[in-house]
PQR file of N, CA, C, O and H, with PARSE charges and radii, in Angstrom:
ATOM      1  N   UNK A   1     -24.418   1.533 -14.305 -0.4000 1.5000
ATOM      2  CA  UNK A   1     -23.665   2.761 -14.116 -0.0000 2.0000
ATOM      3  C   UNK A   1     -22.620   2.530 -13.016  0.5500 1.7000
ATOM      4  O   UNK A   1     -22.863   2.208 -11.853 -0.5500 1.4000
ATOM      5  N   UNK A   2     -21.138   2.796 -13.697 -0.4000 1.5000
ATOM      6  CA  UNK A   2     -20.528   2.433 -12.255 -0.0000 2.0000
ATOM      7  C   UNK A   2     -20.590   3.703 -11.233  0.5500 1.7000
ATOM      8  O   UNK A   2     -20.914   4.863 -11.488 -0.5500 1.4000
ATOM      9  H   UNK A   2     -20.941   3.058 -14.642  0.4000 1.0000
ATOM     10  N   UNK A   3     -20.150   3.086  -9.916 -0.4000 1.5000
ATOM     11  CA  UNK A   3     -19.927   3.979  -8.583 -0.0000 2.0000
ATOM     12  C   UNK A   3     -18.777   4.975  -8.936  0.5500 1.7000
ATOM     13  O   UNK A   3     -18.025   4.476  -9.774 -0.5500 1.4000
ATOM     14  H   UNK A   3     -19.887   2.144  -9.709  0.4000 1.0000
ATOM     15  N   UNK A   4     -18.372   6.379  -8.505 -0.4000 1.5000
ATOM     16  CA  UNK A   4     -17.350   6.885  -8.651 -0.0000 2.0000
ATOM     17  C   UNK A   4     -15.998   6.034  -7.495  0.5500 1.7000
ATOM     18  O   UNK A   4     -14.802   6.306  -7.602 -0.5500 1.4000
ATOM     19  H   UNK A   4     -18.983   6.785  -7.824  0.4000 1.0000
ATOM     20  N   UNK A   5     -16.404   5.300  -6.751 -0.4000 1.5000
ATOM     21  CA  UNK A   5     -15.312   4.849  -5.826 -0.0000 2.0000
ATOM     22  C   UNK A   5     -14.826   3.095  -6.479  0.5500 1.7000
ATOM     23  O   UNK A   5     -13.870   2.437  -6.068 -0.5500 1.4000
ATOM     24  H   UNK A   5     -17.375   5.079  -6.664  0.4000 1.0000
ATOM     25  N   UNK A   6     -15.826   2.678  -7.579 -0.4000 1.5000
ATOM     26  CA  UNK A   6     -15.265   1.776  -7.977 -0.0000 2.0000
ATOM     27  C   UNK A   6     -14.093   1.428  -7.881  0.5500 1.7000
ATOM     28  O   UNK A   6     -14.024   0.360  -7.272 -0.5500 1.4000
ATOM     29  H   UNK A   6     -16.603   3.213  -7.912  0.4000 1.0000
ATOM     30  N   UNK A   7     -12.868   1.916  -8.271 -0.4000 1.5000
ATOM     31  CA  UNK A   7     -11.808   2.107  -8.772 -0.0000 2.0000
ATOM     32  C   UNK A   7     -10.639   2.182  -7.802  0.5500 1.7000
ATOM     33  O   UNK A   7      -9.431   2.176  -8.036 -0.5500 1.4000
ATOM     34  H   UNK A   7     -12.924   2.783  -8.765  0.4000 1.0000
ATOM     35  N   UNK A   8     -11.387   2.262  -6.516 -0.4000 1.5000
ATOM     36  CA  UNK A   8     -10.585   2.713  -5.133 -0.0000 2.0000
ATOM     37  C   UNK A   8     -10.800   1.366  -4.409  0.5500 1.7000
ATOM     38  O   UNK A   8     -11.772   0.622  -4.548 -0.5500 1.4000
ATOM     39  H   UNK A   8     -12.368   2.266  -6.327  0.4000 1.0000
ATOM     40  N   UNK A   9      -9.393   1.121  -3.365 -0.4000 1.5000
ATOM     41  CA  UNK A   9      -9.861   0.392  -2.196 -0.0000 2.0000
ATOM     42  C   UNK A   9      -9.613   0.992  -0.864  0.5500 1.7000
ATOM     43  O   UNK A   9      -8.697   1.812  -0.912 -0.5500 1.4000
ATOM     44  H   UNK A   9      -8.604   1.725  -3.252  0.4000 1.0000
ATOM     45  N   UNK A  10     -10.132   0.845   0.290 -0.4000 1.5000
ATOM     46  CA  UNK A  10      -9.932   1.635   1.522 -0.0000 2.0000
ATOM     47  C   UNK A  10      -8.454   1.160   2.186  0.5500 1.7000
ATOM     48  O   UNK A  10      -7.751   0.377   1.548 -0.5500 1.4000
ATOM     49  H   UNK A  10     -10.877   0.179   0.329  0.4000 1.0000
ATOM     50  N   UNK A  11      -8.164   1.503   3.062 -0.4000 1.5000
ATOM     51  CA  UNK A  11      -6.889   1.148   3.883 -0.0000 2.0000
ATOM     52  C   UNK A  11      -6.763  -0.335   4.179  0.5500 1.7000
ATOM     53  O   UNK A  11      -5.854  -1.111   3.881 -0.5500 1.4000
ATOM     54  H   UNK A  11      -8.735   2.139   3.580  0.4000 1.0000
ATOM     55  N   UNK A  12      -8.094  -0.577   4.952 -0.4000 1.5000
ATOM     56  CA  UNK A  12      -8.313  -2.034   5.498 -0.0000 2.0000
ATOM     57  C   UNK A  12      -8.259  -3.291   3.781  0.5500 1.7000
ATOM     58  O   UNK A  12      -7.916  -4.455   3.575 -0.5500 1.4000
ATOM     59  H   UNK A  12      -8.832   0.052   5.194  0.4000 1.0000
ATOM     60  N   UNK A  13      -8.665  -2.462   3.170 -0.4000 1.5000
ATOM     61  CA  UNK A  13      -9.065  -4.075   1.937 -0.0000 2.0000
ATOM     62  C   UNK A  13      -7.574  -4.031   1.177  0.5500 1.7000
ATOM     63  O   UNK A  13      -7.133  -5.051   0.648 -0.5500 1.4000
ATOM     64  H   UNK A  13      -8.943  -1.516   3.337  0.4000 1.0000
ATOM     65  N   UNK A  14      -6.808  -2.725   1.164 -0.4000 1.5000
ATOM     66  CA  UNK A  14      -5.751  -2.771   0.545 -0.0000 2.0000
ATOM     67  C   UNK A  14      -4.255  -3.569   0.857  0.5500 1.7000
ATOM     68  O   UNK A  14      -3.390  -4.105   0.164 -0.5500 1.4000
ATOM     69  H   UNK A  14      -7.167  -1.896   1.593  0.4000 1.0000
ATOM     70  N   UNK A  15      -4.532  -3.262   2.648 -0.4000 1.5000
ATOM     71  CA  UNK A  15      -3.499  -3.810   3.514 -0.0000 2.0000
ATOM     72  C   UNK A  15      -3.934  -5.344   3.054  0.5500 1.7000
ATOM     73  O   UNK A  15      -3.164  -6.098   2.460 -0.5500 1.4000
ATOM     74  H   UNK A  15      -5.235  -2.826   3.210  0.4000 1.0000
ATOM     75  N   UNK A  16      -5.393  -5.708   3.453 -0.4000 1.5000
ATOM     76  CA  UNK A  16      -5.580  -7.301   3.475 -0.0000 2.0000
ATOM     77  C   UNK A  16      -5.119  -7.784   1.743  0.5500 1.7000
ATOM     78  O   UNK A  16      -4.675  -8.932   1.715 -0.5500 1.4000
ATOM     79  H   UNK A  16      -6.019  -5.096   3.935  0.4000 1.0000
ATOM     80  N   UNK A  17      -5.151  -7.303   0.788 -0.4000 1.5000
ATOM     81  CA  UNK A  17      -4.487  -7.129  -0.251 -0.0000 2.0000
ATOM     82  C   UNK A  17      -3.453  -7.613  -0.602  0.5500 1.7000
ATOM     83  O   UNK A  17      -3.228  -8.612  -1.286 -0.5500 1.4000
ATOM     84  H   UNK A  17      -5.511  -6.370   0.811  0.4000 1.0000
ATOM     85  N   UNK A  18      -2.482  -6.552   0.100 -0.4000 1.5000
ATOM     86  CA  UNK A  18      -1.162  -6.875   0.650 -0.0000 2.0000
ATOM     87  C   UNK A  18      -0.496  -7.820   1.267  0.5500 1.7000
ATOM     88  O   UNK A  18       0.704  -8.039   1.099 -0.5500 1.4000
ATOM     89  H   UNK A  18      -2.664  -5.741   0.656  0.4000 1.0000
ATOM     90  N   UNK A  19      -1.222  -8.416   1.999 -0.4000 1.5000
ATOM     91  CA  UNK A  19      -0.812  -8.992   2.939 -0.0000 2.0000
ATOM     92  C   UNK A  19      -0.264  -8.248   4.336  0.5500 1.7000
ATOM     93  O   UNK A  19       0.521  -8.868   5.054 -0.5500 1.4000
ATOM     94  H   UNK A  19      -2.197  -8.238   2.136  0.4000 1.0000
ATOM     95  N   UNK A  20      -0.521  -7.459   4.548 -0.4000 1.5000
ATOM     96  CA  UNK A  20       0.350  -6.496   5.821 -0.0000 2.0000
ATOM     97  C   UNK A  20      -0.757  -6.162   6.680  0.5500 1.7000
ATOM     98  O   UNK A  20      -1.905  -6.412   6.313 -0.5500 1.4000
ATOM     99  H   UNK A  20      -1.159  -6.955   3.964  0.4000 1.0000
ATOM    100  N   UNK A  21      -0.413  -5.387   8.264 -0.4000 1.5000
ATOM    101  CA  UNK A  21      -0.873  -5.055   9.042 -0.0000 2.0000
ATOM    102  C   UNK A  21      -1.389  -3.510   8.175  0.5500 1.7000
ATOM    103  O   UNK A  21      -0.756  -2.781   7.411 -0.5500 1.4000
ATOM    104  H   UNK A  21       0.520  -5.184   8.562  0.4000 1.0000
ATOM    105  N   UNK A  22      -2.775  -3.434   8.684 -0.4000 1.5000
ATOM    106  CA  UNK A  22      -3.260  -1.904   8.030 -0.0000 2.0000
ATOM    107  C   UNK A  22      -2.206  -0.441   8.613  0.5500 1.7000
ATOM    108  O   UNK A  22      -2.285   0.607   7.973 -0.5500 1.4000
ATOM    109  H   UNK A  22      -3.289  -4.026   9.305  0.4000 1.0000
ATOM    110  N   UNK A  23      -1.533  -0.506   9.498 -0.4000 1.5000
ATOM    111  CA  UNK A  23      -0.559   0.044  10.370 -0.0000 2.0000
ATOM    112  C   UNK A  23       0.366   0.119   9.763  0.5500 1.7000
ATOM    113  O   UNK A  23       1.024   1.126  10.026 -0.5500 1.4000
ATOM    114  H   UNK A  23      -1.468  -1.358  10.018  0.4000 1.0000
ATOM    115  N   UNK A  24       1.018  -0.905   8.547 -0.4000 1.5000
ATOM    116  CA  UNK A  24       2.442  -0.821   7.935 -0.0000 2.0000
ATOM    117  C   UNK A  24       1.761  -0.017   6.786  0.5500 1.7000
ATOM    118  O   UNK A  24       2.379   0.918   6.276 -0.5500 1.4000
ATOM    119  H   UNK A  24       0.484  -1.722   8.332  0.4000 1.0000
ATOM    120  N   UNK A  25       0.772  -0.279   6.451 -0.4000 1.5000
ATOM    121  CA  UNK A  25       0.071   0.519   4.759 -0.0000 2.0000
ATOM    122  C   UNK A  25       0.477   1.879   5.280  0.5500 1.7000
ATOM    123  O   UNK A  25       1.522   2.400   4.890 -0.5500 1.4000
ATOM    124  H   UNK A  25       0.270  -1.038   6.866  0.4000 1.0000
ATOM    125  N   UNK A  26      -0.495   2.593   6.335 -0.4000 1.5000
ATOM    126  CA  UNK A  26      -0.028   3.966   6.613 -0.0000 2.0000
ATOM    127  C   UNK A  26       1.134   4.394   6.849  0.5500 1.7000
ATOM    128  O   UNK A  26       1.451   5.558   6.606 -0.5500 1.4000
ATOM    129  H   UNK A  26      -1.344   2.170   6.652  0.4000 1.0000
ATOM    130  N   UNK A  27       2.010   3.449   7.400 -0.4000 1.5000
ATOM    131  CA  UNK A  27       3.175   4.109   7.410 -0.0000 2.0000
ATOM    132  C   UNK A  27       4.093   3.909   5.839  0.5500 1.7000
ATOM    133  O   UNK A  27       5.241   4.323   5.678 -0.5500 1.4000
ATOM    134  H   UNK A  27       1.752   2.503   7.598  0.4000 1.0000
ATOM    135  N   UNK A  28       3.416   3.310   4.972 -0.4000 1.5000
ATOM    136  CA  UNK A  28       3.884   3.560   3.757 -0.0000 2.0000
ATOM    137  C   UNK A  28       3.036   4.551   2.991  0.5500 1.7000
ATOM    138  O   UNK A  28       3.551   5.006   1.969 -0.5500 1.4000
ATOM    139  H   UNK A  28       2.483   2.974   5.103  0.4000 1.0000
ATOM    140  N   UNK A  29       2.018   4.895   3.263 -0.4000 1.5000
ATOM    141  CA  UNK A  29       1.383   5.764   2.340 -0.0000 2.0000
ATOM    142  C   UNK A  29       2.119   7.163   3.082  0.5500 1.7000
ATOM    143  O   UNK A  29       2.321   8.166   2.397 -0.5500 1.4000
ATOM    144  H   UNK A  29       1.601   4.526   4.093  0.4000 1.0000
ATOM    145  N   UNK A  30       2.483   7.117   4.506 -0.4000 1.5000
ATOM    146  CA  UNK A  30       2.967   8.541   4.799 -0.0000 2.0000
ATOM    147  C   UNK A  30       4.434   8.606   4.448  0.5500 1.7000
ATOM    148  O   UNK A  30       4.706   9.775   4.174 -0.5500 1.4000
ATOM    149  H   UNK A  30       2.319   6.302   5.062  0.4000 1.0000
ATOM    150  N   UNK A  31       5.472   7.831   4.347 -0.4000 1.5000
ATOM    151  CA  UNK A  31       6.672   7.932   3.338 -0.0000 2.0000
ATOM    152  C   UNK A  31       6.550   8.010   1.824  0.5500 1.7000
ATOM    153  O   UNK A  31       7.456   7.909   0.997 -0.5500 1.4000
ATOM    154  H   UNK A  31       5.251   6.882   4.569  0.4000 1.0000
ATOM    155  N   UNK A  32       5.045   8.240   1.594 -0.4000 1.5000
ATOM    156  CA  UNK A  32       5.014   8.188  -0.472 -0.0000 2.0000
ATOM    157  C   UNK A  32       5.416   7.116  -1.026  0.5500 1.7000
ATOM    158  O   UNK A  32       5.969   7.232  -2.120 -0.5500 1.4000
ATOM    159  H   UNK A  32       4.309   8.322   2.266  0.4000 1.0000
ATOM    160  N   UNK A  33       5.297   6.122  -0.588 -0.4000 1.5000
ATOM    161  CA  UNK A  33       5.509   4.996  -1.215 -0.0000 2.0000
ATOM    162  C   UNK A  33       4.392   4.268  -1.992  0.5500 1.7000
ATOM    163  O   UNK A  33       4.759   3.668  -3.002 -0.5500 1.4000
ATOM    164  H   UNK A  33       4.849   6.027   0.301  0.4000 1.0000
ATOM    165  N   UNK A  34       3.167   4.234  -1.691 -0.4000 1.5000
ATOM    166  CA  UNK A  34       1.751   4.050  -2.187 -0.0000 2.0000
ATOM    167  C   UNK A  34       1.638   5.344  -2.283  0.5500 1.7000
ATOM    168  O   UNK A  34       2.223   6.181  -1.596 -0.5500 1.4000
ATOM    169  H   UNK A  34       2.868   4.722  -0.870  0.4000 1.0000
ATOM    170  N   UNK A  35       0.917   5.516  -3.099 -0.4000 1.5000
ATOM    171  CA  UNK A  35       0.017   6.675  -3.549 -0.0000 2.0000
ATOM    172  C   UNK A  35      -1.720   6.782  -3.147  0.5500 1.7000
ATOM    173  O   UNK A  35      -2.633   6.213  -3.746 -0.5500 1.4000
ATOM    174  H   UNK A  35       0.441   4.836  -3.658  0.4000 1.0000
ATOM    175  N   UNK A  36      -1.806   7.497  -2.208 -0.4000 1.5000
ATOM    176  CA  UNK A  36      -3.500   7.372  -1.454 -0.0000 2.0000
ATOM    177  C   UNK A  36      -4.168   8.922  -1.720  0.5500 1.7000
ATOM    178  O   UNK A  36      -3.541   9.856  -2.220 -0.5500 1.4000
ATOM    179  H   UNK A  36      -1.064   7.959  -1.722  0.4000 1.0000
ATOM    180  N   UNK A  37      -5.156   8.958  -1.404 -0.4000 1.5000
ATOM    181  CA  UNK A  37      -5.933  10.232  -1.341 -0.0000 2.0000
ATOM    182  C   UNK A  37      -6.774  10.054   0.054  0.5500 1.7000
ATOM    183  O   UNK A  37      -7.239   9.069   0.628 -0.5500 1.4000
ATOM    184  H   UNK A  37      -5.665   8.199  -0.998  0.4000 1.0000
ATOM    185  N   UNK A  38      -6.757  11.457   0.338 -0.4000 1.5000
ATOM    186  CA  UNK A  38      -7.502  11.088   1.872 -0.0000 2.0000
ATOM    187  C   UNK A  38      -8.488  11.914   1.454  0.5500 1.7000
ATOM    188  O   UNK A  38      -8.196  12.956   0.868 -0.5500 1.4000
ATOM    189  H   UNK A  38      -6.379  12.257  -0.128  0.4000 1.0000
ATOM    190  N   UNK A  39     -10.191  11.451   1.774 -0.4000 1.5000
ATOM    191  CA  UNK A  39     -11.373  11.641   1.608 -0.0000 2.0000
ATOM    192  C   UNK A  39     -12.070  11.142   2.583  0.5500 1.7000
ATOM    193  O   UNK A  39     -11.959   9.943   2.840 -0.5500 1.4000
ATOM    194  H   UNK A  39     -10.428  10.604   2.250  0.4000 1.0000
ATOM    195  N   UNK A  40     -13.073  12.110   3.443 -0.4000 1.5000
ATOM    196  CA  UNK A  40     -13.587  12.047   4.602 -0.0000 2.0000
ATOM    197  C   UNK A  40     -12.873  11.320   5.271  0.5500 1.7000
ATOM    198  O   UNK A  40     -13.401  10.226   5.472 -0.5500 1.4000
ATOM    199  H   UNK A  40     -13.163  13.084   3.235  0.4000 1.0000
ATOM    200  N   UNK A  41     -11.690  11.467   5.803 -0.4000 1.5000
ATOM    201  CA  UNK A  41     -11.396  11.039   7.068 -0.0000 2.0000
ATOM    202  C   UNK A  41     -10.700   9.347   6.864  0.5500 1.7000
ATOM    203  O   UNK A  41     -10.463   8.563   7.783 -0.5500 1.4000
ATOM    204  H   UNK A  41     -11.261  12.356   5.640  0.4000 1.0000
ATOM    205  N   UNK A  42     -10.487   9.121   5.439 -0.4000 1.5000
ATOM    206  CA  UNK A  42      -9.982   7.639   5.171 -0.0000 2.0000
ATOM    207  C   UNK A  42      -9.160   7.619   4.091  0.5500 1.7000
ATOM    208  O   UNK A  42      -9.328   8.454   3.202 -0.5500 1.4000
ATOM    209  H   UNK A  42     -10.679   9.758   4.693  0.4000 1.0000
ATOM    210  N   UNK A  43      -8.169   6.684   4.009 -0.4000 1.5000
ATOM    211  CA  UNK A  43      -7.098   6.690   2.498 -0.0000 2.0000
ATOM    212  C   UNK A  43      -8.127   5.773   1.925  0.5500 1.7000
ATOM    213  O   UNK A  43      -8.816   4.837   2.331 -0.5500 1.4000
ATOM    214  H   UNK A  43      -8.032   6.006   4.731  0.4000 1.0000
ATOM    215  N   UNK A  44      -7.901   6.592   0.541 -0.4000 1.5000
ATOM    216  CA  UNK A  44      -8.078   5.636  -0.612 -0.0000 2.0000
ATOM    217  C   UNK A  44      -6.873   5.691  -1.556  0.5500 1.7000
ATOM    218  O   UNK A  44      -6.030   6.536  -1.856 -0.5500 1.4000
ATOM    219  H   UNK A  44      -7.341   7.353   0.211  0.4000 1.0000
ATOM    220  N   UNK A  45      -7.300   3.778  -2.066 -0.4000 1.5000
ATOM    221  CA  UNK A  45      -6.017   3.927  -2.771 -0.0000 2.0000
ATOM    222  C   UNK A  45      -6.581   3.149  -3.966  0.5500 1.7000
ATOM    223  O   UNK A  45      -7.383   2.225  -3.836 -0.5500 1.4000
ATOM    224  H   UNK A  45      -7.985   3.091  -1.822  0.4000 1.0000
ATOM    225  N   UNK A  46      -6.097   3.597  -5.164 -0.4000 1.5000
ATOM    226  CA  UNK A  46      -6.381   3.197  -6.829 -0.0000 2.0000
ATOM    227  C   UNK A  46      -5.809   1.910  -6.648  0.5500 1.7000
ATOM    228  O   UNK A  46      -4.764   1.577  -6.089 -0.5500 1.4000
ATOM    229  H   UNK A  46      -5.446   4.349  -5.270  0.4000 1.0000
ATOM    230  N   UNK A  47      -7.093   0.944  -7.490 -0.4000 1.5000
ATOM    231  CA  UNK A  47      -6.401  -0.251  -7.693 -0.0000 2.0000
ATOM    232  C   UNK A  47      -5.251  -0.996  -8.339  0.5500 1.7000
ATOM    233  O   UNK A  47      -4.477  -1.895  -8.013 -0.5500 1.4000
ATOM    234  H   UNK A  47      -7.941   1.215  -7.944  0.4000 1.0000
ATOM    235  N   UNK A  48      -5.568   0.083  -9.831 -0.4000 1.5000
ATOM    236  CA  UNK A  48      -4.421  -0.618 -10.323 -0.0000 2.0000
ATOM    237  C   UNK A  48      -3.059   0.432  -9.888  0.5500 1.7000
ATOM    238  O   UNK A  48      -2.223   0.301 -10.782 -0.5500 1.4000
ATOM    239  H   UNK A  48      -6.197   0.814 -10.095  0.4000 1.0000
ATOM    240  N   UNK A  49      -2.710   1.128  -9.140 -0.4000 1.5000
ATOM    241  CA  UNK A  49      -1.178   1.531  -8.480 -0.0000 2.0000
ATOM    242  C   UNK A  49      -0.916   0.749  -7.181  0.5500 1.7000
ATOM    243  O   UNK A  49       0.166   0.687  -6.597 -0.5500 1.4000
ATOM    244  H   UNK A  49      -3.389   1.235  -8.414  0.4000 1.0000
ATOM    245  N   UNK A  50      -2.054   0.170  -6.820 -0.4000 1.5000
ATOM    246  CA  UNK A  50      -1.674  -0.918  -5.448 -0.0000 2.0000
ATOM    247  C   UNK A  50      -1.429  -2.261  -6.137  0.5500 1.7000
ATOM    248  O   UNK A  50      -0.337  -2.756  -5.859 -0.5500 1.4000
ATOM    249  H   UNK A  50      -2.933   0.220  -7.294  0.4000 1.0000
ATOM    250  N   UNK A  51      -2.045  -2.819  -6.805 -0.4000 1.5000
ATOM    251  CA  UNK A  51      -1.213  -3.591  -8.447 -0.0000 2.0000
ATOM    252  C   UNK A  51       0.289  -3.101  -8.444  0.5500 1.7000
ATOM    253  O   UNK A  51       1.243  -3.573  -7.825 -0.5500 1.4000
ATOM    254  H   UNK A  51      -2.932  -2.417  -7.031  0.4000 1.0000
ATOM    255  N   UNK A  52       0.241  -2.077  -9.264 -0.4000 1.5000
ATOM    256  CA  UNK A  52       1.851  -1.801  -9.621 -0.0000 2.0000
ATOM    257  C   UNK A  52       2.651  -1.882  -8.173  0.5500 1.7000
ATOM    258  O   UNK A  52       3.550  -2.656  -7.846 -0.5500 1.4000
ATOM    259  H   UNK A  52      -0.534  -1.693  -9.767  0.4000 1.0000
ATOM    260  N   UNK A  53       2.247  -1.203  -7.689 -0.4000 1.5000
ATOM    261  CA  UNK A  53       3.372  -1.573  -6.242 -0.0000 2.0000
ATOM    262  C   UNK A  53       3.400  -2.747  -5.539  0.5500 1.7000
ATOM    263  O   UNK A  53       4.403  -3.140  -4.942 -0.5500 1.4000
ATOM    264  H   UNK A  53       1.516  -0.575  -7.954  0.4000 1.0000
ATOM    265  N   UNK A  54       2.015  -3.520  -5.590 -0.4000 1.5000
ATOM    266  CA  UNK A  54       2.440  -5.302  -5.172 -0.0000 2.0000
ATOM    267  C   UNK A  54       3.639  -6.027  -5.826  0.5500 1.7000
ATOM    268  O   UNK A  54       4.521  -6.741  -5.348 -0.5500 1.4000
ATOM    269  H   UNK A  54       1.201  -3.201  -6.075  0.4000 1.0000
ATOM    270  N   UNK A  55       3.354  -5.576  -7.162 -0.4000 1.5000
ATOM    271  CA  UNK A  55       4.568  -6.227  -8.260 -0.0000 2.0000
ATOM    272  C   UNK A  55       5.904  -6.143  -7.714  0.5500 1.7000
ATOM    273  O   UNK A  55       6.669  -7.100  -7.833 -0.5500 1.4000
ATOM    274  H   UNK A  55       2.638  -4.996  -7.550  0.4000 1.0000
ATOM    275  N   UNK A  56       6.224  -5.153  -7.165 -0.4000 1.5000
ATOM    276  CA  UNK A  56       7.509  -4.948  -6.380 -0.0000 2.0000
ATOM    277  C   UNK A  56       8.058  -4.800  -4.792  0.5500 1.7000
ATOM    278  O   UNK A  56       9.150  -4.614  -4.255 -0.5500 1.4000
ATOM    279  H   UNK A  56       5.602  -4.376  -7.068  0.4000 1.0000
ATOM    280  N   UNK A  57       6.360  -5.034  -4.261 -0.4000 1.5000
ATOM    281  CA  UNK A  57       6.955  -4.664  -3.124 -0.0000 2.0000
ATOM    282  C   UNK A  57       6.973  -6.230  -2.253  0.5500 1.7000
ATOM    283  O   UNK A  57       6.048  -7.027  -2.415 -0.5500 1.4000
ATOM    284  H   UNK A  57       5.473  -5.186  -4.697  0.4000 1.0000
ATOM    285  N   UNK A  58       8.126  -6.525  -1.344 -0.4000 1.5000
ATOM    286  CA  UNK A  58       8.169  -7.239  -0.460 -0.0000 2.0000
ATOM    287  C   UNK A  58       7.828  -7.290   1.395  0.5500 1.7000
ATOM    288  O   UNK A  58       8.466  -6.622   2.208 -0.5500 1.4000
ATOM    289  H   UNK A  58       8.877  -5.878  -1.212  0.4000 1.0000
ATOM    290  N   UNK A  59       7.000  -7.984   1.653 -0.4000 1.5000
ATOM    291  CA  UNK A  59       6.258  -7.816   2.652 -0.0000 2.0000
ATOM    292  C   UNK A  59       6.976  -8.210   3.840  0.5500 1.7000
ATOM    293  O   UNK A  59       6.647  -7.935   4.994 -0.5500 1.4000
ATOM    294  H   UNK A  59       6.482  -8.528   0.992  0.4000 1.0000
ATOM    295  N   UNK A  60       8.128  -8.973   3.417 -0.4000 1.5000
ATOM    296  CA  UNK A  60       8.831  -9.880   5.020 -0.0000 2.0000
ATOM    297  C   UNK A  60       9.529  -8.376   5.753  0.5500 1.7000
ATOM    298  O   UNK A  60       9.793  -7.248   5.337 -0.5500 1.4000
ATOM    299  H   UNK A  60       8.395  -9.197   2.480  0.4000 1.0000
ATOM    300  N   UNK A  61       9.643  -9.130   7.109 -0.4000 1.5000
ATOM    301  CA  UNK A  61       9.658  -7.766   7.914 -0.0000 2.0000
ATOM    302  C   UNK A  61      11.507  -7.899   8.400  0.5500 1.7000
ATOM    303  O   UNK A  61      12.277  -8.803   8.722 -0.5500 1.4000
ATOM    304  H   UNK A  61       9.428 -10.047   7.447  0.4000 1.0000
ATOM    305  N   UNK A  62      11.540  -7.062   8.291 -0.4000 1.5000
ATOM    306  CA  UNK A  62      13.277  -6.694   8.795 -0.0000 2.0000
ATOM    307  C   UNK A  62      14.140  -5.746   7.792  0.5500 1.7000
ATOM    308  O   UNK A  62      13.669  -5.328   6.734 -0.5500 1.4000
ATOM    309  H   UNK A  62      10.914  -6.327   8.030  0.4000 1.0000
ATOM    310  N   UNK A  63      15.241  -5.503   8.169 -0.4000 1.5000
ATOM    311  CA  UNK A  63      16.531  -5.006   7.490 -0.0000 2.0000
ATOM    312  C   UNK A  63      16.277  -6.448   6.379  0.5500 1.7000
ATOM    313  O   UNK A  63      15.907  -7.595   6.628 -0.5500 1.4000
ATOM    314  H   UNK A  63      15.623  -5.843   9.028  0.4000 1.0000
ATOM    315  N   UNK A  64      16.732  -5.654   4.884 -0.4000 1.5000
ATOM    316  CA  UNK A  64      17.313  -6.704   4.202 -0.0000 2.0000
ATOM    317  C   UNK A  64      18.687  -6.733   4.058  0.5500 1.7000
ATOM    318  O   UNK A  64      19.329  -5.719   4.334 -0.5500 1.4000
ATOM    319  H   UNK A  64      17.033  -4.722   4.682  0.4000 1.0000
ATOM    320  N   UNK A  65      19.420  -8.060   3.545 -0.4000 1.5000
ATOM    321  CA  UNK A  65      20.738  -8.220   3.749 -0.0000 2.0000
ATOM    322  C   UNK A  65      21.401  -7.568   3.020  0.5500 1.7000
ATOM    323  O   UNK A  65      21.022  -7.131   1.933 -0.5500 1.4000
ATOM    324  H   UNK A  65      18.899  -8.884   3.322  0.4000 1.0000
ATOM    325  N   UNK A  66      22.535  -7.406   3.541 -0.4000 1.5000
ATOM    326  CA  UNK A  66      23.764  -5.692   3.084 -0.0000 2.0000
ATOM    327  C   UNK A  66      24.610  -6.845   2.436  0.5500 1.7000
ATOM    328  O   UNK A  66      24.178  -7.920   2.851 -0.5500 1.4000
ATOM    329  H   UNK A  66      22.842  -7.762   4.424  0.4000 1.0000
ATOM    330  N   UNK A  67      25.710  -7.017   1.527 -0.4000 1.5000
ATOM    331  CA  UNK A  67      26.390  -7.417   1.275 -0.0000 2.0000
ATOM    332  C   UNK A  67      27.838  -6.752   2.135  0.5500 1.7000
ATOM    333  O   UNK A  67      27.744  -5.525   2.115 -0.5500 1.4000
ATOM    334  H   UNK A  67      26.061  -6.143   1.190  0.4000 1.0000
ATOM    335  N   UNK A  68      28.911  -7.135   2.748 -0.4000 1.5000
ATOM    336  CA  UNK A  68      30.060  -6.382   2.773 -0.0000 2.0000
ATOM    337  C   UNK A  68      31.205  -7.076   2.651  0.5500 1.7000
ATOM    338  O   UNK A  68      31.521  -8.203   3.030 -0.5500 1.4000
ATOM    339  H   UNK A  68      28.987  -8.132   2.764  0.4000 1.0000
ATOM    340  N   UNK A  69      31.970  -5.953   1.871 -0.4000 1.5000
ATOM    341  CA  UNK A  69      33.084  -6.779   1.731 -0.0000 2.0000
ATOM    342  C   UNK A  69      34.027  -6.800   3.296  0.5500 1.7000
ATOM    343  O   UNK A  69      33.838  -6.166   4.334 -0.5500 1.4000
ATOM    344  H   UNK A  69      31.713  -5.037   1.563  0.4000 1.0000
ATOM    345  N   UNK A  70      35.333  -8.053   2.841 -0.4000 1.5000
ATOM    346  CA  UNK A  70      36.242  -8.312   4.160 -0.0000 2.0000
ATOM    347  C   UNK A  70      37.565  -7.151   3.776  0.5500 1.7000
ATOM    348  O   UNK A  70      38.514  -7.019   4.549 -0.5500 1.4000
ATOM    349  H   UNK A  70      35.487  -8.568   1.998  0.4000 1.0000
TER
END
């Protein structure tokens, strides 16, 4: 019988996931960028939409490059 939380990972396993500091996850789950649910006091986040958003998201840290013209 599965668990009802199967399907979920917490902040900490999602970031390590990611690759990122658990600190950058929240500040993406609080711009809506991941999609989380908060339950007792912790995000959870669906596996396969932390899937879909690995697919696209890039982890290196900075401004990315602007093109401009002269």
């Amino acid at each position: 019988m599965a668990e009802p939380f199967d399907d979920y990972l917490d902040l900490l396993e999602a970031a390590r996931d990611l690759g990122i500091h658990p600190q950058s996850l929240r500040r993406l789950i609080k711009q809506k960028k991941v999609p989380a649910i908060m339950f007792a006091g912790k995000y959870l986040i669906r596996k396969d939409q932390l899937q879909m958003f690995k697919a696209t998201y890039d982890p290196r840290p900075g401004r990315k490059p602007v093109r401009r013209l002269l």
